[in-house]
VOLOVEX-122231 format. One line per 10 residues: number of its first residue (from 1); for each residue x, y, z of N, C-alpha, C. Coordinates in steps of 0.02 Angstrom, whole numbers, plus 50000, padded with zeros to 5 digits. Each point is the difference from the previous one (the first is absolute). Example, Ala and Ser with C-alpha at 12.3 -4.5 7.8 and 13.67 -1.06 7.14 Angstrom:
% residues 2
1) 50660:49716:50390:49955:50059:50000:50045:50060:50000 ~ 49982:50053:49964:50042:50059:50003:49961:50055:50037
//
This chain:
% residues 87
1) 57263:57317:44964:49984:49980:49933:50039:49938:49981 ~ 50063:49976:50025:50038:49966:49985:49974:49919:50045 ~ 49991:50006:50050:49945:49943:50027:49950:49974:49971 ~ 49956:50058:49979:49944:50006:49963:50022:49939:49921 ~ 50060:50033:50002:49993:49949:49916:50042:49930:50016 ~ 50044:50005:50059:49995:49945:50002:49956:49944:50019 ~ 49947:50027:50052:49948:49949:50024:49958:49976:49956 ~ 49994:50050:49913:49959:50002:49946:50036:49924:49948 ~ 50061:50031:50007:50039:49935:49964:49984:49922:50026 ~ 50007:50005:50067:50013:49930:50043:49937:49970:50000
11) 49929:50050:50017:49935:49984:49991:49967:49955:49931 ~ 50035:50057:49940:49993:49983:49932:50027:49921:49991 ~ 50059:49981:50022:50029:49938:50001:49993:49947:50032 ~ 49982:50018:50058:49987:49942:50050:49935:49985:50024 ~ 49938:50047:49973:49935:49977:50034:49956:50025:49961 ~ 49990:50062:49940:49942:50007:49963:49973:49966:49953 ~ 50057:49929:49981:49958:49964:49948:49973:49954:50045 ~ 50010:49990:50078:49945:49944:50040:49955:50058:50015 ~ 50020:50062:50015:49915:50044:50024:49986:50035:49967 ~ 50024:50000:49952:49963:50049:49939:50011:50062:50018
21) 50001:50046:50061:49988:50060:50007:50029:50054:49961 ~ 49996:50057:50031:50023:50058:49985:50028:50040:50050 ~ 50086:50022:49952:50013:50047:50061:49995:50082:49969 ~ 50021:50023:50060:49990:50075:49983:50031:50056:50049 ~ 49991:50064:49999:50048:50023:50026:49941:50087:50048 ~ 50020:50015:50055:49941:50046:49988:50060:50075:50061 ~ 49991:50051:49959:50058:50045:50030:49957:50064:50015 ~ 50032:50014:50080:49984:50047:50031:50012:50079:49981 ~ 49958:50028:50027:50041:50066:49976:49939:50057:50054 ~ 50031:50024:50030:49978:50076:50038:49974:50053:49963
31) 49935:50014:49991:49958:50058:49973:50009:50067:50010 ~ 50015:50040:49993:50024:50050:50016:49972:50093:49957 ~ 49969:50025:50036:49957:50050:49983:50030:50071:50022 ~ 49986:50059:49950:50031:50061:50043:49944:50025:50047 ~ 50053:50023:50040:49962:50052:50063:49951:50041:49952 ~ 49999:50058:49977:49980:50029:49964:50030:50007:49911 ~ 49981:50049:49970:49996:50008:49956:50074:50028:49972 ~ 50046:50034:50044:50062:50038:49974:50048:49932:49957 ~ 50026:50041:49960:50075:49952:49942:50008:49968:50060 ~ 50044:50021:50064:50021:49948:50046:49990:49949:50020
41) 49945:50006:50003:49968:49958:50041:49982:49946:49945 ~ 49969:50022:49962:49992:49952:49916:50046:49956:49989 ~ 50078:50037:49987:50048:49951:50005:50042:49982:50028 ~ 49969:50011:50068:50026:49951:50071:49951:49929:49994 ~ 49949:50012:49978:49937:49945:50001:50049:49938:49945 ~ 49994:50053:49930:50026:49955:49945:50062:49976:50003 ~ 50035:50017:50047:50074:49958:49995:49983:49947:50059 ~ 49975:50009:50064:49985:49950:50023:49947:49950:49967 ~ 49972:49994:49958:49969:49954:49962:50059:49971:49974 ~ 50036:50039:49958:50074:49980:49960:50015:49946:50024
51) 50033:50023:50053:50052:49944:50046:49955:49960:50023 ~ 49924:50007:50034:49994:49936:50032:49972:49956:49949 ~ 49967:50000:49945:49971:49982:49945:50036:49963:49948 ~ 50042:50063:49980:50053:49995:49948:50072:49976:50033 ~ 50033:49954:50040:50035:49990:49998:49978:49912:50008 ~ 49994:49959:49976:50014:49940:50004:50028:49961:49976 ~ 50062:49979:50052:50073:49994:49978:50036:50023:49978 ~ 50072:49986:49992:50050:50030:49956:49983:50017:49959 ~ 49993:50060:49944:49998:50020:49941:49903:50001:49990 ~ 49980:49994:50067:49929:50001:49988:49963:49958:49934
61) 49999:49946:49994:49986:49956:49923:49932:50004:49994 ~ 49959:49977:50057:49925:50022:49980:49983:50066:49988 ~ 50015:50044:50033:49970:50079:49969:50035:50006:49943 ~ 50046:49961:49970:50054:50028:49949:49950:49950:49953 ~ 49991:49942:50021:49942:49977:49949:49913:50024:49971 ~ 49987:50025:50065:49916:50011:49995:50023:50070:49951 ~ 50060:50063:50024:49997:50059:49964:50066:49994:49949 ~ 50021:49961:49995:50047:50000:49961:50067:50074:50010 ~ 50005:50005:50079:50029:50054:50032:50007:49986:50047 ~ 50047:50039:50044:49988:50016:50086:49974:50059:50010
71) 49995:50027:50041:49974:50087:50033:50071:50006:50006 ~ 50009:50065:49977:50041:50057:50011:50054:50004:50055 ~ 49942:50007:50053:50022:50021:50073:50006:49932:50013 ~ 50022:49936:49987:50010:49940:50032:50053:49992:49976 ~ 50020:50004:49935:50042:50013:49941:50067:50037:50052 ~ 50001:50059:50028:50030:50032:50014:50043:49984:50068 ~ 49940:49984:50036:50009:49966:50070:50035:49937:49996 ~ 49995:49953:49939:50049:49948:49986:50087:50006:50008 ~ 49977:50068:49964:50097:50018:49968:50017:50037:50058 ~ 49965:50028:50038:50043:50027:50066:49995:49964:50055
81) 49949:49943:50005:50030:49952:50045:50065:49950:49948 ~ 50003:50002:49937:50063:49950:49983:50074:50035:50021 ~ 49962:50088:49982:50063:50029:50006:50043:50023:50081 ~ 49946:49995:50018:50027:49993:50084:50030:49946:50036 ~ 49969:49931:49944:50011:49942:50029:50080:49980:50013 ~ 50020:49979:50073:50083:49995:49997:50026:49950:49939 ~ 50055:49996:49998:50023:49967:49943:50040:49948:50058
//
């Protein structure tokens, strides 16, 4: 994401008022469905959406923009990878 805005900056400055264009940004994310129908499996599906969806970048800013939130379970997974993280 941090490339992303810099190549957006440098573009913006150095070449869109000779090409006019447009930039833009387009982010991946893994689909993810339950096996069947059980809670488990439901929210094994929905947390892997979470994370692969809902995490873009630090502090996730686009899902924190489109929902004005993060998911839960990404939320969580943040603070125990910070809290594991060595010092």
């Amino acid at each position: 994401m941090l490339s992303h805005a810099y190549a957006v900056k440098l573009y913006r400055e150095e070449f869109q008022t000779h090409q006019g264009e447009q930039i833009g940004i387009t982010l991946n994310g893994d689909w993810a469905i339950p096996y069947d129908d059980s809670p488990e499996n439901i929210e094994a599906a929905q947390h892997a959406l979470d994370v692969t969806i809902g995490t873009s970048g630090p502090g996730f800013p686009i899902f924190q923009k489109l929902t004005n939130r993060s998911p839960l379970s990404v939320v969580v997974l943040w603070h125990q990878m910070t809290v594991l993280r060595p010092s």
